[in-house]
Phi, psi and omega in degrees: 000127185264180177242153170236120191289120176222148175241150193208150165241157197219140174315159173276305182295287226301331198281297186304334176288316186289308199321306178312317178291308166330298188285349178255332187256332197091325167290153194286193171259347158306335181309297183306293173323338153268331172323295174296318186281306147337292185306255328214234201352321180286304153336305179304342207256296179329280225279340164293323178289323186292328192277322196278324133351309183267337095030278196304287173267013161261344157286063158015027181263007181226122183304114174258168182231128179297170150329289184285347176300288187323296192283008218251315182278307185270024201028037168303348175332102147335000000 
């Protein structure tokens, strides 16, 4: 996997917080900073795929099921 150089700018406390993991760990601070940006991207994707989905089905482009149809499919029946 290659990499790419992006500059961001961060609060000066926020700077000061990773430096501190950096001095108790050894690890660099780009290390934490792709950490957090990978979770955040995994998220990121989730919750924008879930809006466009709701999106989706209130413009009637995604087939829905009642309730009782669902328990009717799962053999949930009374």
């Amino acid at each position: 996997m290659g990499t790419v150089m992006v500059s961001i700018r961060i609060p000066s406390d926020l700077n000061d917080r990773y430096m501190q993991l950096v001095k108790e760990t050894g690890r660099l601070r780009s290390f934490y900073i792709n950490e957090v940006l990978a979770e955040s991207i995994d998220r990121l994707e989730y919750e924008y795929g879930v809006l466009r989905q709701i999106k989706a089905c209130r413009a009637g482009r995604l087939e829905t099921y009642s309730l009782d149809e669902m328990r009717a499919h799962c053999g949930l029946e009374n």
